[in-house]
N, C-alpha and C positions, 0 to 999 in steps of 0.2 A: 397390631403393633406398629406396622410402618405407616397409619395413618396418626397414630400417636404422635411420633417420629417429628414428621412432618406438620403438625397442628403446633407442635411446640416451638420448632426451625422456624414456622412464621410469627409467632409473640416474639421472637427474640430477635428478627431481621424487621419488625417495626416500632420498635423501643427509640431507634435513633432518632424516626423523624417526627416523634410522637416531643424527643426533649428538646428538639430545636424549630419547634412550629413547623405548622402544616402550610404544605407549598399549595402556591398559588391566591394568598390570603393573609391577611393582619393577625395575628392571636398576641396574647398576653398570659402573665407568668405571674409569678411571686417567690421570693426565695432568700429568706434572712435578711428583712426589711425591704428588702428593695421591687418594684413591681415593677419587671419587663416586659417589653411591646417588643412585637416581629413581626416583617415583615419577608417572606422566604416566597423565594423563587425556585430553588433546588440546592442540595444540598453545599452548592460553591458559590451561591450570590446572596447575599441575606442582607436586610438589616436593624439591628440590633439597638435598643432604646432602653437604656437602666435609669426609674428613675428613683430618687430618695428623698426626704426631707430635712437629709440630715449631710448629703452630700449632693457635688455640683450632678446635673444631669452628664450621661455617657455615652454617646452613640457609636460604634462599630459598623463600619459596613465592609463585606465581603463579596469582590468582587474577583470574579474567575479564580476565586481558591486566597485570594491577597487580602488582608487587615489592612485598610483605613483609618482613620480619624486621631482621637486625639491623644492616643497614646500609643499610636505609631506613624512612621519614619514617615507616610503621605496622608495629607489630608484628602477631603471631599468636599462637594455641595450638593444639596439640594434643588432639585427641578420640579418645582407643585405648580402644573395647570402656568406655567410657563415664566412665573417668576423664582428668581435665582436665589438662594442663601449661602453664603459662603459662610463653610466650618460653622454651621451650627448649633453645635456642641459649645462653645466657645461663649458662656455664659455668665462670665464672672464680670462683666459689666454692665451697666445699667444697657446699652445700645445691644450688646448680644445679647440679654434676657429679651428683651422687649421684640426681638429678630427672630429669636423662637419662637416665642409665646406667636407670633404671625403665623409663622412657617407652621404650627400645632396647630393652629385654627383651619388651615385650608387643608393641611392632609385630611383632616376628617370628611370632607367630603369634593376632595382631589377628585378629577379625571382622568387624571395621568400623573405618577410620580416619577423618578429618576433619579439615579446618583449620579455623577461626572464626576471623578477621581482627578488627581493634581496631578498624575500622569496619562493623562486624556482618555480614560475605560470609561465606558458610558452602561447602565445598565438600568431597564425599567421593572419599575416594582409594581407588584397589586396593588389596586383599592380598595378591594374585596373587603368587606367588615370593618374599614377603617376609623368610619363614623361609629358602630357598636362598641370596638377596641378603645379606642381612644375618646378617653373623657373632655369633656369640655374644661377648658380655663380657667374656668370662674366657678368648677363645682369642687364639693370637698373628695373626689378622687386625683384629683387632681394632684399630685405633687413632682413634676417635674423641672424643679429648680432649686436652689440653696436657698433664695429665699421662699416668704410666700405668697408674691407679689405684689406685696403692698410697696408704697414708697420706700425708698431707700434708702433717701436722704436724710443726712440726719436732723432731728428733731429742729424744729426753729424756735429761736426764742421768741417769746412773749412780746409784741409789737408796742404793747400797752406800758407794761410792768416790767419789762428787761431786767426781767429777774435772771440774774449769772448764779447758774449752780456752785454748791461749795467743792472745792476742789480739798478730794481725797488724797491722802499720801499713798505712796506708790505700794508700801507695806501693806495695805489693804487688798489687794490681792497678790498671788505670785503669777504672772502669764506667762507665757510661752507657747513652744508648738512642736511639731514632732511628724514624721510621714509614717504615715498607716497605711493598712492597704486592708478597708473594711470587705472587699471582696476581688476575687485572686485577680491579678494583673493589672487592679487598678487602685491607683496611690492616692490617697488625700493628704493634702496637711491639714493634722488635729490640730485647732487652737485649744488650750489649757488653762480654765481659771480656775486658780484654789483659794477659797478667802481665807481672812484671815481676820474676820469679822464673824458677829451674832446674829443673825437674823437680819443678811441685807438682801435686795431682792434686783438682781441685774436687769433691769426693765431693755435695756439696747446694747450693743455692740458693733463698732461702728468700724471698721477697716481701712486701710488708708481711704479714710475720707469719703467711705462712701464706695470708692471700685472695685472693692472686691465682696462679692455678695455673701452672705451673713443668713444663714438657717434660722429664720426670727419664727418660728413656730415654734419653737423650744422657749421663747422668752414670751415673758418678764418666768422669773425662775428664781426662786427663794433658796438663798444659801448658805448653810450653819458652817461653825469654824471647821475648818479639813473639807468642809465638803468640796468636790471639780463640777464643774460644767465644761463639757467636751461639746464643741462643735465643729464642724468638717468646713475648709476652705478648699477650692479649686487650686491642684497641685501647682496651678500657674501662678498664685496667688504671691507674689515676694512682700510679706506684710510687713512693713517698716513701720505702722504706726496704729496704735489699737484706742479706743478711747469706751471705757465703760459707763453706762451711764446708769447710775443706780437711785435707787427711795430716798438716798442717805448722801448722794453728791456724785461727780464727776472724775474719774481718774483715768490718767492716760499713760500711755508707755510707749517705748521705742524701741528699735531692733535694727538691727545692720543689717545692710542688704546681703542676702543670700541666693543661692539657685534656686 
C-alpha cells in the first residue's frame, strides 16, 4: 500500500518539470498553434520562445524567479558565442526580423548562450539539443515571425509598363483592428478585413509602408461577400496606414494614431 502511496507522490511531483522543459537542455512544445522552444536551467531561470504564423514571435525569459521581455516592465538581450542582440523579440521591423533570424542561426549551434537583463542579471543557458530543437530558417518548420520572410516591401511597379493599379473605393472592404489575446498574457492587434466584394483575392497587405510586419503565409486569400481575413500585428504595431492589394485593384485606408 505504502509503496503505492509513494509511486504515485512521485508522477505527481514530476508533472511540473515535465510542462516547463527539462533542465539543463533546449526542448519544444506545441499548444493551440503555436510551437514553443525552452530553454531551462531550473525551475526560476528559463527561456521561453512562442512562435506563430499568425502572430509576432514572443520571448520570456526568467530570471532569479523575474519576467523579462516584451510584455513586461524590463527588457533583455541576448549573448550567442559573444555577439549581442538587444530585445530580440522586437520584430516588427524589417532591422529586428533580419536581427532574429541571426541571433536563430547561431543559437543552434551556440557555445555559450546568456541573457543580460536591463537591470544588469546575467544568466547562462544550455546548448544541449539546440541544433535538434531549433529548426533551421529556411526550412518549412520554421515559423518564427509574422511574416515569412520573404521581402517586405512592397510590390514594385513594373519598370517597363508602369502599369498603376486601379484604385478601389474604400467600400470595398471594411478594415479595422481590435486587441486579442490568442494566448493568455499575450495581446496582439487583430487587423480586420470584411469585403464587400465577390470573389476578390487579397494577394498583399501592406502596413504602414512596410514597418510593421504582415503574416504573408495566409496570403493571397480569396474572399466572398461577408467573408474576414484576420491577421495578427505586433501589439507595438500603431497602424495608421493599410494599403490592400488585390486581383481587382489597390485600396488603401487610414487610421489615427492610437496606443
Amino acid at each position: 500500500m505504502y509503496r503505492i502511496v509513494f509511486m504515485l507522490l512521485g508522477m505527481l511531483l514530476t508533472v511540473p518539470a515535465f510542462a516547463f522543459g527539462e533542465q539543463g537542455r533546449w526542448s519544444t512544445g506545441w499548444a493551440q498553434g503555436t510551437t514553443e522552444y525552452m530553454a531551462v536551467v531550473d525551475k526560476h531561470n528559463s527561456l521561453y520562445i512562442a512562435c506563430s504564423d499568425t502572430q509576432s514571435v514572443t520571448m520570456t525569459a526568467t530570471v532569479q524567479g523575474k519576467e523579462y521581455g516584451a510584455y513586461a516592465p524590463q527588457g533583455f538581450a541576448m549573448m550567442v558565442d559573444g555577439s549581442q542582440y538587444d530585445t530580440p523579440y522586437e520584430t516588427t521591423s524589417r532591422v529586428g526580423e533580419n536581427n532574429f533570424i541571426d541571433m536563430w542561426e547561431k543559437l543552434r549551434n551556440a557555445k555559450s548562450i546568456s541573457i543580460v537583463t536591463a537591470d544588469g542579471k546575467s544568466l547562462a543557458l544550455p546548448t544541449r539539443e539546440a541544433a535538434n530543437v531549433l529548426p533551421g530558417t529556411q526550412t518549412p518548420d520554421f515559423s518564427c515571425l509574422s511574416s515569412d520572410g520573404t521581402d517586405t516591401q512592397p510590390p514594385s511597379v513594373d519598370s517597363e509598363t508602369h502599369t498603376i493599379p486601379t484604385a478601389l473605393p474604400p467600400s470595398t472592404f471594411d478594415v479595422g483592428w481590435r486587441l486579442v489575446e490568442y494566448a493568455k498574457g499575450y495581446p496582439v492587434k487583430e487587423l480586420q478585413l470584411v469585403s464587400h466584394s465577390n470573389n476578390i483575392t487579397v494577394q498583399d497587405v501592406i502596413v504602414n509602408r512596410g514597418n510593421c510586419v504582415v503574416p504573408r503565409k495566409r496570403l493571397p486569400q480569396t474572399l466572398s461577400f461577408g467573408d474576414t481575413l484576420k491577421l495578427a500585428l505586433s501589439v507595438h504595431c500603431n497602424a495608421l496606414e493599410v494599403r490592400l492589394l488585390t486581383d481587382q485593384g489597390e485600396a488603401q485606408y487610414q487610421f489615427a494614431a492610437h496606443p
